[in-house]
C-alpha positions in Angstrom: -9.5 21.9 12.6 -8.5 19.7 9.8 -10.7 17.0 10.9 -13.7 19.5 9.8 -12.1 20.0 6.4 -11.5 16.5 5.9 -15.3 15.8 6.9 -16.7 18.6 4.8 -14.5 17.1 1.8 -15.3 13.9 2.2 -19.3 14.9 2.2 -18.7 16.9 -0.7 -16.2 14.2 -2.8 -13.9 16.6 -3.3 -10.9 15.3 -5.1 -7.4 14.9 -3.3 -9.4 14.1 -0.1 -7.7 10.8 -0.2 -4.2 12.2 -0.4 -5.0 14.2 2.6 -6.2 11.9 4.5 -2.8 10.0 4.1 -0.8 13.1 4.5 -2.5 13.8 7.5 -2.9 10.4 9.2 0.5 8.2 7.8 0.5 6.3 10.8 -2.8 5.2 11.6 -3.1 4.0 8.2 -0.2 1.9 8.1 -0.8 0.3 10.9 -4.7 -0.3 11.1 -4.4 -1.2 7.0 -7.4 0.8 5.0 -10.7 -1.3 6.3 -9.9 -0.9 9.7 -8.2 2.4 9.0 -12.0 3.2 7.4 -13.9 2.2 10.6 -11.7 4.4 12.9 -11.4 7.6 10.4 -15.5 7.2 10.5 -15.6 7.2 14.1 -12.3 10.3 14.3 -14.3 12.7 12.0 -18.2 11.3 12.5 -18.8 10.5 9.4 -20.8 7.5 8.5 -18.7 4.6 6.9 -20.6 4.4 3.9 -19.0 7.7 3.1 -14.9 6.6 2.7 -14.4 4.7 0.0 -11.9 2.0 0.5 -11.0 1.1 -2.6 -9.3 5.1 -2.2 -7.9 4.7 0.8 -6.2 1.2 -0.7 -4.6 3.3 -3.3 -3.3 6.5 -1.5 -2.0 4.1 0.6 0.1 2.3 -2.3 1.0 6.0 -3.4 2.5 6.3 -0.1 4.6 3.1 0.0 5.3 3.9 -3.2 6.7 7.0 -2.6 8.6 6.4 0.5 10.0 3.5 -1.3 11.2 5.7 -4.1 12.8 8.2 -1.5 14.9 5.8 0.3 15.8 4.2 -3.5 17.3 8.1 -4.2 19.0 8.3 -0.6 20.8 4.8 -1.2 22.1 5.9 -5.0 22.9 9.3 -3.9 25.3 8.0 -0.9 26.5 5.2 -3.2 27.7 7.5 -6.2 29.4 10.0 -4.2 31.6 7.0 -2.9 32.2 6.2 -6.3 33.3 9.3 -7.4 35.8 10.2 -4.7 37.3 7.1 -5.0 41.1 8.0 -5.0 42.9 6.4 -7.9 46.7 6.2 -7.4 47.8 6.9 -10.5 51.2 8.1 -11.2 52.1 10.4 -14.1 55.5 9.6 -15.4 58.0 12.8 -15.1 60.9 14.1 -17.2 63.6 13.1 -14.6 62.3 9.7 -14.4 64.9 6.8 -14.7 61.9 4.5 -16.2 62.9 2.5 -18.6 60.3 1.5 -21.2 60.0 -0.7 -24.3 60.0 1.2 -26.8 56.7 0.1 -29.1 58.2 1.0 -32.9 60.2 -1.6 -34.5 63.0 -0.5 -37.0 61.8 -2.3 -40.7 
């Protein structure tokens, strides 16, 4: 069914075809890289080569890498910060029955 629409756009150059197509066939494209990728989607859909541009199919690509690159970039900070911020400082806070004794900083002129 969406191999129609994605015929009937391509015939038609309707825009966002490109992102579609990616959308639709992630694997394939990664794999086969876009001028192979070209020659098989022609022969998928029957649509004559001629008809996919490559120089599209190069850059929806890099929009994908791109995107899954930025993804795993926010996974990676996400899990890294929250590490960060439940660190557990041990700190302790002086109290009034405490024998410390301290310095004392002010000097008698």
């Amino acid at each position: 069914m969406l191999e129609s629409f994605i015929k009937e756009w391509l015939l038609q150059k309707k825009s966002r075809v490109y992102s579609i197509i990616v959308d639709t066939y992630p694997d394939e494209l990664k794999s086969l890289k876009p001028a192979l990728f070209r020659s098989w989607l022609a022969k998928e859909i029957d649509v004559p080569e001629e008809k996919i541009n490559l120089n599209s199919l190069a850059s929806a690509l890099s929009r994908l890498r791109k995107k899954e690159q930025k993804k795993s970039l926010n996974k990676n900070a996400k899990s890294i910060s929250k590490e960060t911020v439940f660190k557990n400082e041990d700190f302790q806070f002086s109290t009034l029955d405490s024998n410390d004794t301290r310095a004392s900083r002010i000097k008698d002129m």
